[in-house]
N, C-alpha and C positions, 0 to 999 in steps of 0.2 A: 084147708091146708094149715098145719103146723110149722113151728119155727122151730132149728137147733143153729147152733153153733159148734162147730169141731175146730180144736184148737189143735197142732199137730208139729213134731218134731221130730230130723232122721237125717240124717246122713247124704248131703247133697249127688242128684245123678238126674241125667236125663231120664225123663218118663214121670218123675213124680206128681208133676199135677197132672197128666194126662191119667193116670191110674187114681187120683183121689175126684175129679171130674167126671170118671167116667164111671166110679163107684154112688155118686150123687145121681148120674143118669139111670142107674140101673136099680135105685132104688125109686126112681118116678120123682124126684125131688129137680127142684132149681136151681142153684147159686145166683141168691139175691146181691152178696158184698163179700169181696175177694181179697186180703191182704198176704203178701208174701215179703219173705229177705230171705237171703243170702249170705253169711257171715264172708266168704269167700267163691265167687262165682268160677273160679279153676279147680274145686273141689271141696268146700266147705260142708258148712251143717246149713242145713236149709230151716225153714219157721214157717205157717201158712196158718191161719184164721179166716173161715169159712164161714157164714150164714146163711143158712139153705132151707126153703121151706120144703116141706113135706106132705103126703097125704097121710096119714095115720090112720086110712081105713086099709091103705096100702100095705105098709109096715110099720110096725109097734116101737116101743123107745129100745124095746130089748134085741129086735130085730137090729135094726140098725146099726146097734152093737157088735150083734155078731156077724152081719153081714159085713163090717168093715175090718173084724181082726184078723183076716187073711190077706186083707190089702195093707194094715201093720205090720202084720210079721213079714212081709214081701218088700217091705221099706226099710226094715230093720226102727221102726217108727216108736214112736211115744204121742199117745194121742188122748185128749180127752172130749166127750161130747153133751152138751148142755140144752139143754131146752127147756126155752121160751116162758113155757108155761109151768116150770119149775121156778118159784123165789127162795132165793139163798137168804138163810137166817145168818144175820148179822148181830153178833153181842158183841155191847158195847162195856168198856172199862174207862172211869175216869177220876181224878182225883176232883180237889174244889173249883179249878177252872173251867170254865162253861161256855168261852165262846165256841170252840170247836164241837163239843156237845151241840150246841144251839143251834149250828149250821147244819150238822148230820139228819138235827130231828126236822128242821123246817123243810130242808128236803126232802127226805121223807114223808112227813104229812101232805105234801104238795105234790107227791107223785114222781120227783123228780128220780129220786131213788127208787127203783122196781125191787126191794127187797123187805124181811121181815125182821121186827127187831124183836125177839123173846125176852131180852133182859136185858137192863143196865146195873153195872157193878162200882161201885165205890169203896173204896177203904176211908170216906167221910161223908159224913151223911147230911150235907149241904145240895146235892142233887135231888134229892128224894121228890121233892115239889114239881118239878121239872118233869120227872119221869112218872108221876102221879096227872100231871096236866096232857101229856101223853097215852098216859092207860098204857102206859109200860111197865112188868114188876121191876121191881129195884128194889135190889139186894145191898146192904148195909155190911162190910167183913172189913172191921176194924184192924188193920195189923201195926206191930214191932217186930225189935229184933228177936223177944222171945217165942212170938207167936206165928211170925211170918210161915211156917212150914205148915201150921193149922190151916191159916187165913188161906194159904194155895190150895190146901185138901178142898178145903167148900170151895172154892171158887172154879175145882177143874168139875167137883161132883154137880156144878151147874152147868157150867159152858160144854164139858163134854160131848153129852147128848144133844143136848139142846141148841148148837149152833154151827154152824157151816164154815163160819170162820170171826176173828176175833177183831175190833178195829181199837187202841190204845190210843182216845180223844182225851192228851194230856192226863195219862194216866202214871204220877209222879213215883212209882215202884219200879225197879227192876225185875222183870219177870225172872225165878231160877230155870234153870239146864232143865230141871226136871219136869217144873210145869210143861217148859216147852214139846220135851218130848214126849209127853203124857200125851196131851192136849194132839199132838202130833195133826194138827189143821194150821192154815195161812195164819200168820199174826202179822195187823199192819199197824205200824207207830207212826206216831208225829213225832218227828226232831225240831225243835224249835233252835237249830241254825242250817247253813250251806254247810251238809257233808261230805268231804270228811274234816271239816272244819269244823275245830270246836264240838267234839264229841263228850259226853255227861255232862254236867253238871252245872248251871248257871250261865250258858253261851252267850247273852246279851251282855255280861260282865268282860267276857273273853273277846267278844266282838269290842267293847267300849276301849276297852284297856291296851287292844289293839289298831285302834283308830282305823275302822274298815270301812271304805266307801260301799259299800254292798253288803245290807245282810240277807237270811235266806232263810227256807224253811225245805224240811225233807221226811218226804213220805218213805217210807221200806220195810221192806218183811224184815221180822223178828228173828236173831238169831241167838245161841248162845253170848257169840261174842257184841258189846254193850255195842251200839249206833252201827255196826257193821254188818248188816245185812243187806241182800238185795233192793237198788234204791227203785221206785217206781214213775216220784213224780218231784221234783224242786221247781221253785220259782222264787223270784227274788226284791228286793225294795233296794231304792239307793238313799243314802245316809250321807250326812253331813257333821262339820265338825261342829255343828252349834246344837246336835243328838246330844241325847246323855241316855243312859241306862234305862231310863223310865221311859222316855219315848221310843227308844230302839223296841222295849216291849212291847208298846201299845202299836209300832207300825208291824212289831211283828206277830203278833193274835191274828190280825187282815187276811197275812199272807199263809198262815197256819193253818188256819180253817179252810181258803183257798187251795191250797196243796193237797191237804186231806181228803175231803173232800173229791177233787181230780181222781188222786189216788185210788177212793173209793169207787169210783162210778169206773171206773177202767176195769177195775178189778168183776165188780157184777157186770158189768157188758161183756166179761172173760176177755179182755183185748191185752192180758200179760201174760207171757211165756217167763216160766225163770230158763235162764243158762248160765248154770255155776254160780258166780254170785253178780250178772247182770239182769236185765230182764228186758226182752223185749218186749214193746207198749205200741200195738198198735193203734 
């Protein structure tokens, strides 16, 4: 028996898990772990994440496919289906900070992460050792303001092929509109504060100078618009007035890599749904 996951979204009505249950049945599969919501249960949008093993001498990854796009279009559905034995290639982007890095790769190497990393990318070449003690390539693409349209060309001419989606472990550039739409896979950043607080530039500064008992850190897909994309995963430290700037950093690195981290492992277990610009996290 084989493992997938079907991630699924549609328009709330009686019958829907009875016709995605009993398209599991009919394909000689199980349902091992069931998650569902309801945005509104007198007529909403419905959400459901499914893990179901399978025979594969039964039916194929393709089969399965298309065995279930006529119980999609009969839902008015959005669905995707993942399996098991599929690892998503994960590139990684980072500037000179390396705790988050540090955490991605130890779990990784440890198993904890089920995914593949093809490359890390720097625009400084203070990682290189790192991703060398890994047996990961690492790519060196120095950018400015004059060259930054070059530095994105190599940087989509790598990651495009070569990875399933993008993870932004403190990586200090603003990605442009254009990479993003190029690139057109998940991008997930670390914000180093509680979003929508304190968006660009310096937040430990923003936090200090605003004397906040709670600082925070936040995981979220990459959008055009700068820290305002769909958020995945926040968590938080509480602060004091005897903090200053430097320590608000160093308790916030912890909770960074922590978040991320979260973020990431939700993301390859497929347990996020976007809706518009929320996401549901099962």
């Amino acid at each position: 028996m084989n493992s997938a996951t079907l991630i699924i979204q549609c328009p709330d009505k009686r019958g829907v898990v009875l016709a995605i249950s009993q398209w599991v049945f009919n394909c000689g599969g199980n349902i091992i772990q069931s998650d569902q919501y309801t945005t509104d249960p007198s007529g909403g949008h419905f959400f459901m994440r499914i893990v179901f093993d399978y025979d594969s001498n039964t039916i194929d990854k393709a089969g399965l496919h298309t065995s279930f796009d006529p119980v999609a279009q009969q839902l008015a559905a959005d669905y995707a289906i993942f399996f098991a034995d599929i690892k998503l290639r994960m590139g990684i982007l980072v500037s000179k900070q390396t705790h988050c890095l540090l955490e991605l790769l130890y779990r990784y190497s440890s198993g904890e992460l089920n995914v593949d990393i093809p490359f890390i990318i720097s625009n400084h070449p203070d990682c290189a050792d790192i991703a060398a003690n890994y047996s990961i390539p690492f790519h060196h693409l120095p950018t400015s303001t004059d060259t930054k349209a070059q530095q994105e060309q190599q940087l989509l001419q790598i990651a495009k092929d070569n990875s399933d989606f993008l993870v932004l472990a403190r990586y200090m550039q603003i990605l442009s509109g254009g990479l993003i739409t190029h690139y057109d896979k998940d991008i997930i950043n670390i914000h180093h504060s509680f979003l929508p607080a304190f968006v660009g530039a310096a937040p430990y500064m923003q936090a200090y100078q605003r004397g906040v008992k709670i600082i925070g850190a936040t995981a979220h897909f990459v959008t055009e618009q700068l820290d305002d994309g769909p958020i995945i995963e926040q968590l938080i430290e509480r602060v004091t007035h005897r903090d200053h700037v430097n320590s608000l950093r160093q308790k916030g690195k912890y909770i960074e890599k922590q978040t991320l981290t979260k973020a990431v492992e939700a993301y390859i277990e497929h347990r996020i749904i976007r809706n518009g610009n929320k996401t549901i996290v099962f």
